[in-house]
PASEBA-1860 file (N, C-alpha, C; in nm, 3 decimals):
! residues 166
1> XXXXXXXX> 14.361/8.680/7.987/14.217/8.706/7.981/14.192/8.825/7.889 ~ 14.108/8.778/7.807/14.068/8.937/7.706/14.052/9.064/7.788 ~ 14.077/9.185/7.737/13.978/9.268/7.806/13.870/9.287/7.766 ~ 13.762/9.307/7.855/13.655/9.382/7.860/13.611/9.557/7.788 ~ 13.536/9.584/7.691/13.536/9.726/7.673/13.387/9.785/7.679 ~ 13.371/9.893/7.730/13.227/9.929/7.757/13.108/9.851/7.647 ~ 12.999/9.818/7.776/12.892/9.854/7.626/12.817/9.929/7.594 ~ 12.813/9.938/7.444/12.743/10.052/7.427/12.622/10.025/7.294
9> XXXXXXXX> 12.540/10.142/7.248/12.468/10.099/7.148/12.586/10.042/7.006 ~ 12.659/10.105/6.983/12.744/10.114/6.850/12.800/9.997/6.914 ~ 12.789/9.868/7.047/12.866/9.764/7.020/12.821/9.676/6.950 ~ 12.652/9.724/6.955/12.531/9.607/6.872/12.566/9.604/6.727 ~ 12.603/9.767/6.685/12.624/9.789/6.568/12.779/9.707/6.479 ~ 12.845/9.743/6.598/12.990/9.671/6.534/12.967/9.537/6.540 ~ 12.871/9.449/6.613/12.855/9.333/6.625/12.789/9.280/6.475 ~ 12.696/9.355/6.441/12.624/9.314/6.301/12.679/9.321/6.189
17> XXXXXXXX> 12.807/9.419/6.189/12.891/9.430/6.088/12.976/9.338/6.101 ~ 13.041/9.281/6.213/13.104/9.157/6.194/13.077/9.062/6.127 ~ 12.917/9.042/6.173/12.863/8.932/6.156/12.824/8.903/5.976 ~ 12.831/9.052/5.886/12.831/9.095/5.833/12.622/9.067/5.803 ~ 12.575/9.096/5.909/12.405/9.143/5.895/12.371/9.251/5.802 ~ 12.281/9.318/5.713/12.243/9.412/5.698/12.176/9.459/5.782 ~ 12.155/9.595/5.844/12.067/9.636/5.953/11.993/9.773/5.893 ~ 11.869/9.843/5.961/11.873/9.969/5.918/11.824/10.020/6.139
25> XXXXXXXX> 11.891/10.116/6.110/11.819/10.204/6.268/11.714/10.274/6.255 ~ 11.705/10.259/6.389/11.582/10.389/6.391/11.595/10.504/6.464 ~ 11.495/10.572/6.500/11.501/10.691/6.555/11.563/10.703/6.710 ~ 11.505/10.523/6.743/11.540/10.548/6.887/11.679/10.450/6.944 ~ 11.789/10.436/6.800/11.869/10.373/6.855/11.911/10.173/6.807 ~ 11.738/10.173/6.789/11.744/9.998/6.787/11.791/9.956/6.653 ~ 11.858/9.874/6.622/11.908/9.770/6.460/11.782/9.683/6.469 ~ 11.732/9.696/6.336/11.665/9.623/6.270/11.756/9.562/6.143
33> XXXXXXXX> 11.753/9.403/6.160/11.792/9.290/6.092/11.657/9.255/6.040 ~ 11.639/9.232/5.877/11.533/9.089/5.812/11.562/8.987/5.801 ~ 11.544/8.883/5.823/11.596/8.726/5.747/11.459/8.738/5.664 ~ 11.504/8.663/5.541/11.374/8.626/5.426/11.393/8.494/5.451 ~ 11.258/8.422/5.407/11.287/8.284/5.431/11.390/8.196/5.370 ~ 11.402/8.105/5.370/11.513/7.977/5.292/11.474/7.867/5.327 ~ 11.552/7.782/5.263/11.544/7.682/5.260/11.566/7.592/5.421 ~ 11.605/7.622/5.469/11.668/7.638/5.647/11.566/7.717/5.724
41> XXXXXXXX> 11.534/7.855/5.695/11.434/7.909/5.758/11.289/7.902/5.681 ~ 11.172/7.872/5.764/11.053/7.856/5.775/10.956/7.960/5.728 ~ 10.999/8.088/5.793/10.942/8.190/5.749/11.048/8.304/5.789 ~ 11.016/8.424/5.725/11.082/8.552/5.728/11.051/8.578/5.844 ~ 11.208/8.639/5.934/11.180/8.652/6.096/11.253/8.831/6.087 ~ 11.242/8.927/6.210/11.271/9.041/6.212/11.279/9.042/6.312 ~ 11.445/9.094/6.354/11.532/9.130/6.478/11.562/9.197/6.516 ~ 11.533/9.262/6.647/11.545/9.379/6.698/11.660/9.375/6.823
49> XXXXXXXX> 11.763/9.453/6.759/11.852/9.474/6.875/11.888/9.634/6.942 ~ 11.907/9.597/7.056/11.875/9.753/7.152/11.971/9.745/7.257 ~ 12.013/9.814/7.341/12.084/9.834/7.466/11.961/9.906/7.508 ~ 11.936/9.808/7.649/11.837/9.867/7.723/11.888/9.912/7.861 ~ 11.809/9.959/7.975/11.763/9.961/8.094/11.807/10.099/8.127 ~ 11.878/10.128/8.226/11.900/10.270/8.289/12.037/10.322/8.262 ~ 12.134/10.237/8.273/12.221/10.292/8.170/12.304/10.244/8.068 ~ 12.127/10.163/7.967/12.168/10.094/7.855/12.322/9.994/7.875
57> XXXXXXXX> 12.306/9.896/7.963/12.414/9.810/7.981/12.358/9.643/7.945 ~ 12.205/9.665/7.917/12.166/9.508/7.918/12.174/9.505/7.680 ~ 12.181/9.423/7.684/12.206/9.370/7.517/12.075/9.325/7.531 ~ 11.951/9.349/7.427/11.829/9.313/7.414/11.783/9.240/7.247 ~ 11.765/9.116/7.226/11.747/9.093/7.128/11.615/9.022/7.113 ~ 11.513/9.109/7.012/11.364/9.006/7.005/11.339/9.012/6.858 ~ 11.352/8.876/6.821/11.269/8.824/6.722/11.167/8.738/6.713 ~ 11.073/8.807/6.612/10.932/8.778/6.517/10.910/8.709/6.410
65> XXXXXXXX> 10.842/8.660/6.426/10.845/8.590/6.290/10.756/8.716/6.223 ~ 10.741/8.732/6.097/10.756/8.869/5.983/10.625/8.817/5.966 ~ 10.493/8.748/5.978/10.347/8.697/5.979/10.323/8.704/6.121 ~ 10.154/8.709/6.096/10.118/8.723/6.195/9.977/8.598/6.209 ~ 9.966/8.552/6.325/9.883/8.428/6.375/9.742/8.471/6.412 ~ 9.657/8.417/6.377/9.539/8.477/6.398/9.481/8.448/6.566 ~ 9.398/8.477/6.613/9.328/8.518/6.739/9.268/8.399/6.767 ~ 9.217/8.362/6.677/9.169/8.178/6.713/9.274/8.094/6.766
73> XXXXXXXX> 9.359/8.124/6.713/9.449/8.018/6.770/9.540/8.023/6.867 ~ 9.478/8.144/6.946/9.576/8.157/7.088/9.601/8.045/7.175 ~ 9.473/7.969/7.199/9.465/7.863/7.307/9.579/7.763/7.257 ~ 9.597/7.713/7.171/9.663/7.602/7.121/9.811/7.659/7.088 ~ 9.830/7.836/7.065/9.965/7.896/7.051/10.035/7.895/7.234 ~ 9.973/7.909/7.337/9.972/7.936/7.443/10.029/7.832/7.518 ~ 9.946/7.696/7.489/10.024/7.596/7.506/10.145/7.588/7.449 ~ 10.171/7.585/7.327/10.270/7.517/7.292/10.385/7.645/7.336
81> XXXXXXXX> 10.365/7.727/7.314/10.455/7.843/7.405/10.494/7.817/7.546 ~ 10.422/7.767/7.604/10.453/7.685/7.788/10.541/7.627/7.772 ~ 10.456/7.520/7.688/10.582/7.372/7.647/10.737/7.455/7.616 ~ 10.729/7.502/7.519/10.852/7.577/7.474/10.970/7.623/7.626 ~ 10.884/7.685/7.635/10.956/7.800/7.777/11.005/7.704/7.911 ~ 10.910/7.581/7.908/10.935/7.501/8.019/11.011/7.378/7.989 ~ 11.086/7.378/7.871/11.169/7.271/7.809/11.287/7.333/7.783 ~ 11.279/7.457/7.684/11.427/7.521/7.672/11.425/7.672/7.760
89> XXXXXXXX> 11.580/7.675/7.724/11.614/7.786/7.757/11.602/7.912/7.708 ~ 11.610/7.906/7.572/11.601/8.043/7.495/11.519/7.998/7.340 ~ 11.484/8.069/7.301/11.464/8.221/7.336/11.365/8.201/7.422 ~ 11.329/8.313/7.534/11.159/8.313/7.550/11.115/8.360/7.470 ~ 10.979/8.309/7.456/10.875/8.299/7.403/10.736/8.376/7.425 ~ 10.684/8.483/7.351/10.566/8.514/7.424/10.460/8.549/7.272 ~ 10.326/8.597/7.343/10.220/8.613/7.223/10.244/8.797/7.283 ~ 10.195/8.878/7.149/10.178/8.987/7.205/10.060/9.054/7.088
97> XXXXXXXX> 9.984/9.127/7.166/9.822/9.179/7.066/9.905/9.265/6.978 ~ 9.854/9.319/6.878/9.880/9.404/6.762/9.734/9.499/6.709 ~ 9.773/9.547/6.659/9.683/9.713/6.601/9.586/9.609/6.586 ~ 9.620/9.494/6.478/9.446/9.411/6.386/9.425/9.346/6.534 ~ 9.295/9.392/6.574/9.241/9.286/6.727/9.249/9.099/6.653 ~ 9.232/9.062/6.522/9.218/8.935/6.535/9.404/8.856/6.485 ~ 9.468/8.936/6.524/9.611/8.888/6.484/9.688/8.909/6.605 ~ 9.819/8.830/6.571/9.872/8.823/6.721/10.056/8.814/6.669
105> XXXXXXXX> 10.136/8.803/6.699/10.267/8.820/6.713/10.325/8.753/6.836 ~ 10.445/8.673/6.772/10.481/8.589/6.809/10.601/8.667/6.826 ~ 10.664/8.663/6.964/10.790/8.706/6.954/10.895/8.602/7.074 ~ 10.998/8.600/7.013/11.131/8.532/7.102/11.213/8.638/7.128 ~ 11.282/8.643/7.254/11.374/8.730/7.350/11.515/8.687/7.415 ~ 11.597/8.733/7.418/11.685/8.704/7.478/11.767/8.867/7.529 ~ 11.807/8.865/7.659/11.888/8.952/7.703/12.002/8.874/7.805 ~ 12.157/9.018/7.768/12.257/8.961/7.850/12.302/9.131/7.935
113> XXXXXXXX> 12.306/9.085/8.041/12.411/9.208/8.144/12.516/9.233/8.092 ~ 12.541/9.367/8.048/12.670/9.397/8.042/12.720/9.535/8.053 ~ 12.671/9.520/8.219/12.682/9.678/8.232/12.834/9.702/8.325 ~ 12.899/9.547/8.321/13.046/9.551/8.346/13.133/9.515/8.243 ~ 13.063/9.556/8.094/13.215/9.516/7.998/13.156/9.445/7.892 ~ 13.186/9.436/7.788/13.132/9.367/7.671/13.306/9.274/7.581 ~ 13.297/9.135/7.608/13.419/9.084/7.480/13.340/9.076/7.341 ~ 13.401/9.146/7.251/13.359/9.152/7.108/13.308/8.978/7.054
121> XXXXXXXX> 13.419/8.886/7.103/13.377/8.763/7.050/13.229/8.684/7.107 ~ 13.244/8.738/7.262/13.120/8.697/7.338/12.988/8.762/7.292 ~ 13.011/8.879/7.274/12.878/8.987/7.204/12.822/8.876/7.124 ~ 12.933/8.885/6.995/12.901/8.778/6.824/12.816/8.664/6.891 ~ 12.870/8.568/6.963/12.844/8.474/7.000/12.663/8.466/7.021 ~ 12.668/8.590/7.162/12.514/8.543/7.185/12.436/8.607/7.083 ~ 12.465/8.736/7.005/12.378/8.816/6.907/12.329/8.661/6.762 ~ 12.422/8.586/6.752/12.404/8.472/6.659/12.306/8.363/6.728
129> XXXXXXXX> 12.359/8.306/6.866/12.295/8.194/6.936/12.108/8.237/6.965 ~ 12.075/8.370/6.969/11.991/8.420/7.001/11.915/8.427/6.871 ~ 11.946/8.443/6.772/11.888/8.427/6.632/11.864/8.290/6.586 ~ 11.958/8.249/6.631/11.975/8.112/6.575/11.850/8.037/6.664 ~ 11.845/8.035/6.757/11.755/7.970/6.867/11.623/7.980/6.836 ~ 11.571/8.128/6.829/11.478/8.195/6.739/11.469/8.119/6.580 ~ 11.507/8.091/6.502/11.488/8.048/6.399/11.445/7.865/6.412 ~ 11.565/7.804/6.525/11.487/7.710/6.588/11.312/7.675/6.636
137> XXXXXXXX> 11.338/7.781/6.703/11.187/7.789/6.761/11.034/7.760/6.670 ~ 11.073/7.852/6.566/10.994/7.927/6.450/10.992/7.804/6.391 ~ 11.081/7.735/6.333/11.078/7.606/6.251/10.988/7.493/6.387 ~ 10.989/7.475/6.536/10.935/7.385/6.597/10.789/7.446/6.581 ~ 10.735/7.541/6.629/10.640/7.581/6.671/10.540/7.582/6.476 ~ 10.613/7.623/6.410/10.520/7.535/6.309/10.458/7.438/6.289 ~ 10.561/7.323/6.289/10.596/7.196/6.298/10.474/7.162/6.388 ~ 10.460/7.229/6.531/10.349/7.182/6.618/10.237/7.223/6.602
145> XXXXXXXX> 10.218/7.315/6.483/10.089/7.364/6.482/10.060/7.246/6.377 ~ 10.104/7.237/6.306/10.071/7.147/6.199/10.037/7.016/6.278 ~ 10.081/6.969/6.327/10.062/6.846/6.382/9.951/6.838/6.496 ~ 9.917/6.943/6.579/9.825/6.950/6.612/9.689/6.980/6.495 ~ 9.693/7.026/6.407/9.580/6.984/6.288/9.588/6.882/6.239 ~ 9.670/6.721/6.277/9.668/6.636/6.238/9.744/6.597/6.078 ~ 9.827/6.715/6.092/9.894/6.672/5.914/10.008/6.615/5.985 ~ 10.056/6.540/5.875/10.215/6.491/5.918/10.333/6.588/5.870
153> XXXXXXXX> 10.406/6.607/5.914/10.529/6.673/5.945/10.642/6.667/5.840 ~ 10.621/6.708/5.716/10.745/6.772/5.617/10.778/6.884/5.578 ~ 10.893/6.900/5.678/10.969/6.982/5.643/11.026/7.083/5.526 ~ 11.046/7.045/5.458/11.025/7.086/5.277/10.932/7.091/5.225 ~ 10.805/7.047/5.237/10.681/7.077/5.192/10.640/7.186/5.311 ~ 10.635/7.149/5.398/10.574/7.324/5.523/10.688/7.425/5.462 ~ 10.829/7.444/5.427/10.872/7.530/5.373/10.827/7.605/5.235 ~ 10.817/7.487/5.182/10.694/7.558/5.025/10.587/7.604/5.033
161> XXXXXX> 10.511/7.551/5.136/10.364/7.628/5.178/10.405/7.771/5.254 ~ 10.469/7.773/5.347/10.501/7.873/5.437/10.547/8.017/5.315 ~ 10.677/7.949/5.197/10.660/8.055/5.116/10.559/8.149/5.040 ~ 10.473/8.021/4.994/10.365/8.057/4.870/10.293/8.122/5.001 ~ 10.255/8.141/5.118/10.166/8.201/5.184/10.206/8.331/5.168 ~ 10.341/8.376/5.193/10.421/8.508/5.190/10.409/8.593/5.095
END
């Protein structure tokens, strides 16, 4: 059985360098990751990883998509955020207000306990599955907005629009 080695903030850090992420920190500790869009991703998303709680043992990862959704369209974001949360597992999903009252932020979450031990390969694992899921999401929840305005659903064309919006 592997061993186990504390966790700590610098495990998030050695985790992103594996992964070989660019990150920058901040004042209070957290890695900030960008993805720019591609061809695969939908829109530019921004990841925030942290060791949280009381004695920083939980792994905290939330990503955004890098735009922001306007205020009209909460009712129809809200739903499809239910749907989301009550079908899969990860990421959750939530709306959260921002400074502009008519914009809103979309963010996905994932946290793991590991205030008994961290395996380096297990860290990688969920710090990727948790992005990855998130980038999932971001590509569905387009997909459903669009289709709830009645357009049909291409993929490579919503990627070209999604850019030229950026």
């Amino acid at each position: 059985m592997a061993d186990l080695e504390p966790f700590t903030p610098e495990a998030i850090e050695e985790h992103l360098r594996r992964a070989q992420i660019r990150y920058t920190r901040d004042e209070d500790g957290r890695c900030l990751a960008l993805y720019e869009p591609t061809t695969d991703r939908v829109c530019g998303l921004e990841a925030w990883y942290s060791a949280e709680g009381p004695q920083k043992g939980i792994c905290s990862i939330r990503v955004g998509a890098i735009g922001l959704f306007p205020t009209d369209e909460q009712p129809v974001l809200l739903g499809l955020l239910n749907r989301w949360n009550s079908e899969m597992r990860w990421p959750k999903v939530y709306l959260l207000p921002t400074p502009e009252p008519s914009m809103l932020r979309l963010v996905g979450e994932g946290h793991l306990d590991l205030s008994c031990g961290v395996h380096a390969p297990g860290l990688d694992l969920f710090g990727l599955m948790i992005v990855g899921a998130a980038h999932t999401f971001f590509r569905w929840i387009e997909a459903e907005r669009r289709s709830v305005e009645g357009e049909t659903i291409d993929f490579d064309e919503l990627q070209r629009r999604l850019r030229e919006e950026s």
